[in-house]
C-alpha positions as CSV (number, residue, x, y, z in Angstrom):
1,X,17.5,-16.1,-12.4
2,X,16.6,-18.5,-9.9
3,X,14.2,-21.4,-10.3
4,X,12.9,-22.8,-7.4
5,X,9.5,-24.9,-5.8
6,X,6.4,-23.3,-5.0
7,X,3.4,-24.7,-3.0
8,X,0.4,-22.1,-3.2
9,X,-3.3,-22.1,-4.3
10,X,-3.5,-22.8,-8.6
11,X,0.5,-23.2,-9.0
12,X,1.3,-26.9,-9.8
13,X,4.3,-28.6,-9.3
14,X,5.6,-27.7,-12.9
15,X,5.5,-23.9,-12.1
16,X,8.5,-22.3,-13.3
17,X,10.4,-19.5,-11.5
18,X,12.4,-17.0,-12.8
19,X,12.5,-14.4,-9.8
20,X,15.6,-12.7,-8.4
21,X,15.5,-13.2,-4.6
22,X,16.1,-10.4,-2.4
23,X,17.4,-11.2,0.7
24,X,19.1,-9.6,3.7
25,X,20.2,-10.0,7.7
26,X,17.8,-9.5,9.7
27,X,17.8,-8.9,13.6
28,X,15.3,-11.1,15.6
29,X,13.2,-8.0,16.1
30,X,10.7,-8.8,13.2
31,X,9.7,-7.5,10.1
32,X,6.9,-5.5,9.2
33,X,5.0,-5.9,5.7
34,X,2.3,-3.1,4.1
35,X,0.1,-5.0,1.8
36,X,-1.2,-2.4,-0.4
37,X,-3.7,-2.4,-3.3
38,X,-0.9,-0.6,-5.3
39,X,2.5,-1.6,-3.5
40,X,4.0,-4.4,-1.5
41,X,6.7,-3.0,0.8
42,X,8.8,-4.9,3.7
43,X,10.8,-3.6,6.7
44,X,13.7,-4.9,8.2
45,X,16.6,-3.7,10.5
46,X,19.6,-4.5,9.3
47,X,23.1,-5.4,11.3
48,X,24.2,-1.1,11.6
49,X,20.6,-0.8,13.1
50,X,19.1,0.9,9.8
51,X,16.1,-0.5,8.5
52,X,15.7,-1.8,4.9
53,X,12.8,-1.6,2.9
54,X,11.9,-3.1,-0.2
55,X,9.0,-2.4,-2.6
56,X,7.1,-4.0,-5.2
57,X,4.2,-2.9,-7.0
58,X,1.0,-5.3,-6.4
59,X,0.6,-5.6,-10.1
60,X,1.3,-8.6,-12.8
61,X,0.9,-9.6,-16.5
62,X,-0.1,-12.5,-18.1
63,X,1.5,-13.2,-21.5
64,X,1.9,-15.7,-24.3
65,X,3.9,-18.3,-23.4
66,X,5.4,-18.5,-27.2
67,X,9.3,-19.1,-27.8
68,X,9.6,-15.5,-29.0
69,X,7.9,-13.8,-25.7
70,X,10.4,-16.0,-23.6
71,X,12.7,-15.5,-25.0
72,X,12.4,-11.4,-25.0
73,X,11.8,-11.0,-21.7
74,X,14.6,-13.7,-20.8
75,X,17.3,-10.7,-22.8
76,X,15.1,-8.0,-21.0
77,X,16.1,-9.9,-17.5
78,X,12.3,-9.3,-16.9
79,X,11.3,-11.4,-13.6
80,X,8.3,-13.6,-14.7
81,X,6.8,-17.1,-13.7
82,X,5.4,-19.5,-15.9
83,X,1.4,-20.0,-14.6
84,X,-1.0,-22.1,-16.2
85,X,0.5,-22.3,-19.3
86,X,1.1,-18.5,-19.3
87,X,4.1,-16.0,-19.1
88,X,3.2,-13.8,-15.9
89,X,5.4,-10.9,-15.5
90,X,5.4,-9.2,-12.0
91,X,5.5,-6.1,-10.0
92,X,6.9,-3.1,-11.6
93,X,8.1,-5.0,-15.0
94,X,4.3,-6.0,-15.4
95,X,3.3,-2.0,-15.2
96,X,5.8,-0.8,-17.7
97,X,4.9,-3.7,-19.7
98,X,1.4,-2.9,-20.0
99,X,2.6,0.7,-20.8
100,X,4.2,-0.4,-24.0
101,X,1.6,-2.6,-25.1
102,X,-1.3,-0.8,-23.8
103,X,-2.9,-3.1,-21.3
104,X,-4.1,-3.0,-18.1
105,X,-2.2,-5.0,-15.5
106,X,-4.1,-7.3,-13.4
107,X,-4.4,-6.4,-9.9
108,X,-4.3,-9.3,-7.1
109,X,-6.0,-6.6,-4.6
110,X,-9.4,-4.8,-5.2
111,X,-10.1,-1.5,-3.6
112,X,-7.2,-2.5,-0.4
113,X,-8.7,-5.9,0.4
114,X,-7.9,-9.4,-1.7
115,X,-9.6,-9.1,-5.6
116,X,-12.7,-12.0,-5.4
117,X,-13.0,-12.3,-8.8
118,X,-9.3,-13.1,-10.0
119,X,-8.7,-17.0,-9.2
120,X,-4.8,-15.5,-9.9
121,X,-4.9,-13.0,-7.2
122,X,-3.6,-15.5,-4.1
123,X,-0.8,-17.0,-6.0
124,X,0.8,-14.3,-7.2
125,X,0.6,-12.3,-3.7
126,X,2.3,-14.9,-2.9
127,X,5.1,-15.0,-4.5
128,X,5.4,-10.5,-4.7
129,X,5.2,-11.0,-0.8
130,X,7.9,-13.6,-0.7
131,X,9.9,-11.6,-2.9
132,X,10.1,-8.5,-0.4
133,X,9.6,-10.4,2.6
134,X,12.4,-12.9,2.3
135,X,12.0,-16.4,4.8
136,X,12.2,-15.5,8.6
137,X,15.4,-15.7,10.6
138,X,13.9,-18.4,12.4
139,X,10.8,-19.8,12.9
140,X,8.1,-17.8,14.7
141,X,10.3,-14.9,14.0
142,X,7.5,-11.4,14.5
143,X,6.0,-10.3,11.3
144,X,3.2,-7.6,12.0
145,X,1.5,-7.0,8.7
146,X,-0.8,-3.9,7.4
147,X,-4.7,-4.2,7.3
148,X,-7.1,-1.7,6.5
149,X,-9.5,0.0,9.0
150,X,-13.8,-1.1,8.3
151,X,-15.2,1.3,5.5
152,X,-17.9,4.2,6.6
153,X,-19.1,4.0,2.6
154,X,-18.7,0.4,1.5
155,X,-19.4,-2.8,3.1
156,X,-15.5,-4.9,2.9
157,X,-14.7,-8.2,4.3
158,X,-11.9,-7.4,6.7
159,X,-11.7,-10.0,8.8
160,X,-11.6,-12.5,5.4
161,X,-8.6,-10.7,4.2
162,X,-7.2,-10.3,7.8
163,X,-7.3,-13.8,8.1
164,X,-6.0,-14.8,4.9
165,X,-2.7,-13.1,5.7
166,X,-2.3,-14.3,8.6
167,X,-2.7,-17.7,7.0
168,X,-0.3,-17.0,4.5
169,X,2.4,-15.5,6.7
170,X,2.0,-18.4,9.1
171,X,2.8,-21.1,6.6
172,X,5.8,-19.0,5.6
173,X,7.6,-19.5,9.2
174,X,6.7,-16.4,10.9
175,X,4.3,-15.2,13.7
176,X,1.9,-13.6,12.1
177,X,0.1,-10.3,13.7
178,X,-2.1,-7.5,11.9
179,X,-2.2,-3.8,12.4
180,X,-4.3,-1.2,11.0
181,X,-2.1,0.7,8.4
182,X,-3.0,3.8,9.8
183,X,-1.9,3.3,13.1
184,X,1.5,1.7,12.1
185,X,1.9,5.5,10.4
186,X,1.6,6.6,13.8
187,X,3.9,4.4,15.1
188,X,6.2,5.2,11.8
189,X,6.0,8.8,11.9
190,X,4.7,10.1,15.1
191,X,7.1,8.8,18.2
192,X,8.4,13.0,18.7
193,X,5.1,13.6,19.7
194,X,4.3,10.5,22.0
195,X,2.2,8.7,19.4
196,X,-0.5,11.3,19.6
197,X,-2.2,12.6,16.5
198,X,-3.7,11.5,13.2
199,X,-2.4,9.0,10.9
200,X,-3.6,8.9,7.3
201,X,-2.8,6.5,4.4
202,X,-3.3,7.3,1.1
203,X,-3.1,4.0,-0.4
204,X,-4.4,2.7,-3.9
205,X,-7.4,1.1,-3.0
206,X,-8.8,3.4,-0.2
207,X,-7.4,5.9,2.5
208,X,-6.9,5.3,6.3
209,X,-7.3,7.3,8.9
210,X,-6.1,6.5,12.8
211,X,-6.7,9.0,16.0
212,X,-4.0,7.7,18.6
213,X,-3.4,9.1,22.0
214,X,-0.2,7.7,23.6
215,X,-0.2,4.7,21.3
216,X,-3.7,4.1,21.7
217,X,-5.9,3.7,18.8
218,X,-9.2,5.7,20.3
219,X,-10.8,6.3,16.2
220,X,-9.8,3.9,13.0
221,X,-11.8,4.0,9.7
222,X,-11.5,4.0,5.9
223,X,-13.1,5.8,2.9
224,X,-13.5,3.5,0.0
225,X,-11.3,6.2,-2.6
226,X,-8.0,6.0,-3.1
227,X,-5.5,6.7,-6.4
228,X,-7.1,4.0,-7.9
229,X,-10.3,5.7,-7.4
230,X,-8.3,8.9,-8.9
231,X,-6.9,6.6,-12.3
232,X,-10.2,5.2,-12.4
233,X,-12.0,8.9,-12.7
234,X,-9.2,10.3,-14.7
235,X,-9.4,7.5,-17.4
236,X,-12.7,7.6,-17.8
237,X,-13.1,11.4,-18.4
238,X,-10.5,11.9,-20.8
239,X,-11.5,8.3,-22.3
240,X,-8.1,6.6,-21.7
241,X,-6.8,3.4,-20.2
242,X,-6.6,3.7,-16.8
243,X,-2.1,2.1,-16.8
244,X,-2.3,5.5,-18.6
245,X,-3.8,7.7,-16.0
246,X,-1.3,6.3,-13.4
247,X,1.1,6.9,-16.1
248,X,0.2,10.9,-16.6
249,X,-0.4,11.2,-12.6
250,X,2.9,9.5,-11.3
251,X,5.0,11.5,-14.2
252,X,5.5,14.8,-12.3
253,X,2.0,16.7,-12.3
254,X,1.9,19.6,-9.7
255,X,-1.4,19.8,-8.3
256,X,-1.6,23.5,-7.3
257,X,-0.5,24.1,-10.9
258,X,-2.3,21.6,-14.0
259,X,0.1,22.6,-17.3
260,X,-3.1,20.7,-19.7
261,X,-6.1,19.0,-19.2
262,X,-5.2,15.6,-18.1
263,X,-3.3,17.5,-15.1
264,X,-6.4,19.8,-14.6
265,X,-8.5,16.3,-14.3
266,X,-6.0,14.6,-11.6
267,X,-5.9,17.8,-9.3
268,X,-9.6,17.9,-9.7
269,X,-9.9,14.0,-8.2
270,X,-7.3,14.7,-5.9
271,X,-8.7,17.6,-4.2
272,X,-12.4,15.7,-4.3
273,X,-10.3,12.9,-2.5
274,X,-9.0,15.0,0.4
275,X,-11.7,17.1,0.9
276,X,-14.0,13.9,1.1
277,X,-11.7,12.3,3.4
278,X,-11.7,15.5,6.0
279,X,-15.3,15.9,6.2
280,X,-15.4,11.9,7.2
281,X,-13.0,12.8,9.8
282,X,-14.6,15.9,11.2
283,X,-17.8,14.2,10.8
284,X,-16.2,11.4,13.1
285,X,-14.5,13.5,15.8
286,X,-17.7,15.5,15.9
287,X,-19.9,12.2,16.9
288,X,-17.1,9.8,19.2
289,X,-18.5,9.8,21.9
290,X,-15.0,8.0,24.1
291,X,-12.9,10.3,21.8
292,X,-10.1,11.4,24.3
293,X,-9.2,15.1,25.2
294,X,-6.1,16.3,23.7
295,X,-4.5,18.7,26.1
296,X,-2.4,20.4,22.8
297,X,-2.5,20.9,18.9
298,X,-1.7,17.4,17.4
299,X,-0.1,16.7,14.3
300,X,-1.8,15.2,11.2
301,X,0.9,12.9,8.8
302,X,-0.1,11.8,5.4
303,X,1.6,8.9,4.1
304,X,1.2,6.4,1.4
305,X,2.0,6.6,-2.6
306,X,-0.8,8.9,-3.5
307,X,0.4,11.4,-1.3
308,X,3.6,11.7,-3.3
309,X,2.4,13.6,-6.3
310,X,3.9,17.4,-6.4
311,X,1.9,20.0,-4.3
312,X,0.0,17.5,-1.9
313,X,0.4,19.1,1.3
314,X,-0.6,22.4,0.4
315,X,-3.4,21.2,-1.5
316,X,-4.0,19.3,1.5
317,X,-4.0,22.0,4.1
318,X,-6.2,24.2,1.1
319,X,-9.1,22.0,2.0
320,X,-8.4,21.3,5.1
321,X,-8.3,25.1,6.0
322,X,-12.3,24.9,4.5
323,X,-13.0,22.4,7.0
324,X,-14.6,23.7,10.8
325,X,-12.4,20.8,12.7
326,X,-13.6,20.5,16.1
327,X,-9.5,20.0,17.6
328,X,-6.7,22.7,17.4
329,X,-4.1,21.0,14.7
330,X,-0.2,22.3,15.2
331,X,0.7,21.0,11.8
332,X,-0.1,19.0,8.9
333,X,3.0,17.2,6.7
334,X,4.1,14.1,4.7
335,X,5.8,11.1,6.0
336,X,9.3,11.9,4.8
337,X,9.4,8.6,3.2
338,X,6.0,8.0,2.2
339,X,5.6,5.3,0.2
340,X,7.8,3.3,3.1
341,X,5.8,4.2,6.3
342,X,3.2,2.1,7.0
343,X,5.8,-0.8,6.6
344,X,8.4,0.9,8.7
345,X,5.6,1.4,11.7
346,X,4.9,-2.3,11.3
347,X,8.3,-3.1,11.8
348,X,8.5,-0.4,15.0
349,X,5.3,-2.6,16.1
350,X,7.1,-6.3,15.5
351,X,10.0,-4.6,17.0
352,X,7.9,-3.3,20.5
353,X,5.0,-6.3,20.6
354,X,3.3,-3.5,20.3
């Protein structure tokens, strides 16, 4: 473990570090970064013209900072940071954490923008983002970052959040540029089909949608409901915390087929969510008045890590095939690498200048 300086909002100078550092070559083509409610993921091409992406959960823990707590998650290797006189445990360590102890983990982001209420939210962003992200090549190196789209059902400060990332990003070295999360799935997933079609991301805190035409972004919203909208729901009908809901929904459930009755109450959020979420979109297409004519079917790709639970795309297409959608659709599938695609089609944007 690694122990180094920090300068950030509420960290003093004493703050301790005990973070492994993740760190890789990078071409001068930029990075691109998804800053999810649920997950932190960076993109970067690597020397044999791959790209590498790493993930973190957007999720930490406070705990007692006592000799035997240190000391057990010192022999657990657990990455943590001493805070204002606290433990705080990190990303995916603070989730399984919380598991065992049943607590909730605290969440820097609210519903996909930056939580208002937690005076702890900035900091440790921070230092989750620096984690995947790494220090630029060189200064001014391109890093386009994810935002979300302006809500049709919730009034969310975008251009706050926007702004604050581009902050961030700046003081860490690196030309900072935003893109909506749903188009960088387009730009991720789309590039067979000219970067025409629909982009959706099912993200934690709310889902994005994106209708490009050539690159173009000609429709961009969000829908305030995501899986944290799901956990929420789930918990609170079958009276449980709501670390366990994700727990019960990310532990194999198959959709098209509940097994008991906390299944039977995630596919019943889950096809709420989707079904919501199309008649948004139809609702859209069916009002834009500069929408562009689409001279053949277009492709709709799903993407995010709510889309990964078993039996998502034919539940998907299930309610989509209720839905009278005013454009002839060729197909309808899943980002191959879901959970990775808006931070890959950020990288494809820093790559491009988009």
């Amino acid at each position: 473990m690694t122990h180094d300086d920090f300068e950030g909002d509420k960290v003093d100078a004493s703050t301790e570090f005990c973070i492994e550092s993740s760190t890789e070559t990078s071409k001068l083509l930029g990075k691109g970064l998804d800053i999810g409610t649920a997950n932190i993921a960076a993109a970067i091409q690597t020397d044999d013209g791959g790209v590498a992406v790493s993930v973190e959960r957007n999720a930490f823990l406070d705990i007692k900072a006592d000799v035997y707590s240190k000391n057990m998650l010192t022999k657990l290797k657990v990455p943590y940071v001493v805070h204002n006189g606290n433990l705080v445990v990190l990303g995916q360590a603070a989730f399984e954490l919380a598991n065992i102890f049943s607590r909730e983990t605290r969440r820097p982001m609210c519903d996909g923008l930056i939580s208002p209420s937690d005076t702890d939210a900035l900091p440790m962003i921070k230092l989750i983002i620096q984690k995947c992200l790494g220090d630029p090549v060189e200064p001014g190196e391109n890093c386009y970052f994810s935002v979300p789209a302006e809500s049709l059902d919730a009034d969310n400060n975008v251009v706050y959040h926007q702004g604050l990332f581009e902050g961030l990003l700046r003081k860490m070295g690196y030309n900072a540029k935003a893109i909506n999360e749903a188009h960088a799935v387009v730009f991720s997933e789309l590039a067979d089909s000219d970067f025409t079609g629909i982009g959706l991301s099912f993200g934690g805190g709310m889902v994005n949608a994106c209708v490009s035409y050539k690159t173009i972004p000609a429709l961009s919203f969000s829908v305030a409901r995501g899986g944290d909208w799901i956990d929420k729901n789930v918990a609170q009908v079958l009276g449980i915390k709501r670390s366990k809901a994700t727990h019960i929904k990310e532990q194999g459930v198959d959709i098209r087929d509940p097994k008991n009755r906390e299944e039977e109450a995630v596919a019943i959020y889950y096809r709420n969510l989707i079904h919501y979420l199309m008649e948004n979109l139809a609702m859209r297409f069916a009002a834009g008045q500069d929408m562009p004519t689409f001279p053949d079917p277009i492709d709709i790709v799903c993407s995010g890590g709510t889309t990964m639970v078993k039996g998502f795309i034919e539940v998907f297409q299930d309610e989509f095939a209720k839905i009278d959608f005013p454009i002839p659709v060729r197909r309808i599938f899943r980002a191959e690498e879901a959970l990775n695609s808006v931070a890959k089609g950020c990288l494809v944007a820093a790559a491009i200048g988009e």
